[in-house]
C-alpha positions as CSV (number, residue, x, y, z in Angstrom):
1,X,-75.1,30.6,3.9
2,X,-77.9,32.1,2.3
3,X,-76.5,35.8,2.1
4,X,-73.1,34.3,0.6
5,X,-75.7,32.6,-2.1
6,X,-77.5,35.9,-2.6
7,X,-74.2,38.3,-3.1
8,X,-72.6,35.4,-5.1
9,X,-75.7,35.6,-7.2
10,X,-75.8,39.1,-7.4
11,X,-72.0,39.3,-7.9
12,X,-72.9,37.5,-11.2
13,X,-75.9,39.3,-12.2
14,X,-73.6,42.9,-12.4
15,X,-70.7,41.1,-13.8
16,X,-73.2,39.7,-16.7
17,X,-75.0,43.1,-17.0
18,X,-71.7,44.7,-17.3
19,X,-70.8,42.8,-20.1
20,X,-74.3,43.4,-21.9
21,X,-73.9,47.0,-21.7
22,X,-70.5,47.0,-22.9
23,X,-71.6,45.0,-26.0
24,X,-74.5,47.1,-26.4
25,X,-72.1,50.1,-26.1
26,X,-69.5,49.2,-28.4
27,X,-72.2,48.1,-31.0
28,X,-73.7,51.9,-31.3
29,X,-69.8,53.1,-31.6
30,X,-69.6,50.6,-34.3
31,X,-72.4,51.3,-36.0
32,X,-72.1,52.7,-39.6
33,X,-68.3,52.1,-39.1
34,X,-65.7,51.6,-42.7
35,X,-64.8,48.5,-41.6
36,X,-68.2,47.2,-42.8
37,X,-68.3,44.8,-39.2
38,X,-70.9,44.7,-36.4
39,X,-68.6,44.4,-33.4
40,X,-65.0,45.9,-33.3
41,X,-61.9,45.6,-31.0
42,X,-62.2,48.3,-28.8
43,X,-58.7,50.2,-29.8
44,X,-59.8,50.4,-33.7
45,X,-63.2,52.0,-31.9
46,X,-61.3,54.3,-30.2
47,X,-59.7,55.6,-33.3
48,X,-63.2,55.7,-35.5
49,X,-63.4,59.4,-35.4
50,X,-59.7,60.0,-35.8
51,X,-58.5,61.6,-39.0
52,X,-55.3,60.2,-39.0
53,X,-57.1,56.6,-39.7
54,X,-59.2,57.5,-42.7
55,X,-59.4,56.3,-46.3
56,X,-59.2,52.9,-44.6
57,X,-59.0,49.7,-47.8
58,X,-61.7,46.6,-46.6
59,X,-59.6,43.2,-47.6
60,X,-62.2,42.6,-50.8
61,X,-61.4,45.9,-52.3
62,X,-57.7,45.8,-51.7
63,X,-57.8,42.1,-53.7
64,X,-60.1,43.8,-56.3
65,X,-57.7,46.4,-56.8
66,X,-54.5,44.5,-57.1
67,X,-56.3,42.0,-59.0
68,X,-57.1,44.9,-61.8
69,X,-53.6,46.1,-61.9
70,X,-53.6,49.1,-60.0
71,X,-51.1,51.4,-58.6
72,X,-51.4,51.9,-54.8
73,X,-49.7,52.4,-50.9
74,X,-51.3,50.0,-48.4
75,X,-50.4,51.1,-44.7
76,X,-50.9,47.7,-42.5
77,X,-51.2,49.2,-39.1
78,X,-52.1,47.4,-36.2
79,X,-54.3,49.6,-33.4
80,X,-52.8,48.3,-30.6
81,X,-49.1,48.6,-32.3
82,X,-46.9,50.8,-30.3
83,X,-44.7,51.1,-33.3
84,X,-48.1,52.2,-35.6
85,X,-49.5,54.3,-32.7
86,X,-46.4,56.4,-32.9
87,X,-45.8,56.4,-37.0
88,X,-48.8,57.1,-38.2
89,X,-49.3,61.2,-36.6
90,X,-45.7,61.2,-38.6
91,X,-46.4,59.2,-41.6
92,X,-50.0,60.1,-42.6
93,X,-49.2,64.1,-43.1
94,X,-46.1,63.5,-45.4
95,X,-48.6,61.3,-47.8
96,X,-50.6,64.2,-47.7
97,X,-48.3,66.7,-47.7
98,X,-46.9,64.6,-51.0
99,X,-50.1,64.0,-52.5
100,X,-49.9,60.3,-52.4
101,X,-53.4,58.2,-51.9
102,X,-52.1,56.0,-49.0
103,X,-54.7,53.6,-48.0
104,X,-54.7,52.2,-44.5
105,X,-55.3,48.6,-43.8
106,X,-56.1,47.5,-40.0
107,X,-54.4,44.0,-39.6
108,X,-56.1,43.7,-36.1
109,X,-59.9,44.0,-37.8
110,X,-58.9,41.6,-40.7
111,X,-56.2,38.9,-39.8
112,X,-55.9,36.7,-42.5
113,X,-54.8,39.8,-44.6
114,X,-50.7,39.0,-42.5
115,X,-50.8,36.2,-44.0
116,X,-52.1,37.3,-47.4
117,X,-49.8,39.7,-47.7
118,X,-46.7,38.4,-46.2
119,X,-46.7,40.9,-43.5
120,X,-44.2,39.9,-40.7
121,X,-44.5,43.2,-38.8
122,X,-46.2,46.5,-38.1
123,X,-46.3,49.5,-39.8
124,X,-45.9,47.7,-42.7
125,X,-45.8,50.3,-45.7
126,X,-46.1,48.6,-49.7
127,X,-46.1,50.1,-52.8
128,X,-48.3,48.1,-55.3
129,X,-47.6,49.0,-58.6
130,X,-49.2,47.3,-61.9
131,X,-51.2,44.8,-58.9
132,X,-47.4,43.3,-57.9
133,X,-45.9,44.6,-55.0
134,X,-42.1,46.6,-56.0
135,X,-41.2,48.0,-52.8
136,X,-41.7,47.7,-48.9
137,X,-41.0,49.6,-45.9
138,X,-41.2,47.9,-42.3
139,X,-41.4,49.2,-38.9
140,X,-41.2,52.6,-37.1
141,X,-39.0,55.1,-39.1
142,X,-38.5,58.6,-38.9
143,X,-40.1,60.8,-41.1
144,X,-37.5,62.0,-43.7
145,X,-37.0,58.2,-44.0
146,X,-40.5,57.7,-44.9
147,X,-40.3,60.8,-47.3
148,X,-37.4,60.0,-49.2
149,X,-39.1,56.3,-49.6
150,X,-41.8,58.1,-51.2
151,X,-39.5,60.3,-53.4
152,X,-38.2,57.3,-54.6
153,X,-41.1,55.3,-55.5
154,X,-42.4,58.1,-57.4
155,X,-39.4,58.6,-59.3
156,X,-39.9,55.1,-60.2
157,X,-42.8,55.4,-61.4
């Protein structure tokens, strides 16, 4: 009884260490981060150092902005999206390629923003144009799609 007792306590001990160091772990990753959070869920750390998922908008400066009028793309993406995970290698180079500030905005770091924003899916692509939104593009397209949306929202503007 006593060595069931013993491994059952020691069972918990690694299990609880485990977590601690994991914690710990993820913490350093995070640190310094542009999400401007302690703790992040581990598939927007694994994307930290990728280029793909830079010029990233935090929820305040994204209201700040459409609140003074501006003109801008917002990319909702989700990390753990399969639909994103596959879009954005296609859909971040054609912005570029175009010229076009496209600012990314991870929905799985900062929740309330689906609801703020009446995003019902992911990718979620919106031009914002005088602060209002005039045109939106859902889920996983190809990329001459995402182009000629472009196109059009500059001839627009």
């Amino acid at each position: 009884m006593k060595k069931i007792i013993f491994l059952s306590v020691l069972v918990a001990a690694l299990l609880i260490g485990a977590i601690v160091y994991s914690d710990i772990s993820n913490r350093e990753i995070a640190a310094g981060n542009p999400y401007g959070k302690s703790t992040l869920h581990p598939a927007t750390l694994e994307q930290l150092n990728d280029p793909l998922y830079d010029n990233q908008i935090l929820p305040d400066d994204l209201k700040t902005r459409l609140e003074n009028q501006e003109d801008l793309y917002v990319y909702y993406f989700s990390p753990t999206c399969e639909h994103c995970i596959a879009t954005t290698p296609v859909l971040v180079p054609i912005a570029k390629d175009m010229n076009i500030d496209m600012k990314k905005h991870n929905l799985l770091e900062f929740t309330s923003s689906w609801d703020t924003y009446q995003i019902t899916a992911t990718p979620t692509l919106i031009h914002y144009k005088g602060g209002k939104e005039v045109a939106r593009l859902e889920g996983g397209r190809d990329g001459e799609l995402w182009k000629k949306w472009f196109e059009e929202q500059q001839q627009g503007s």
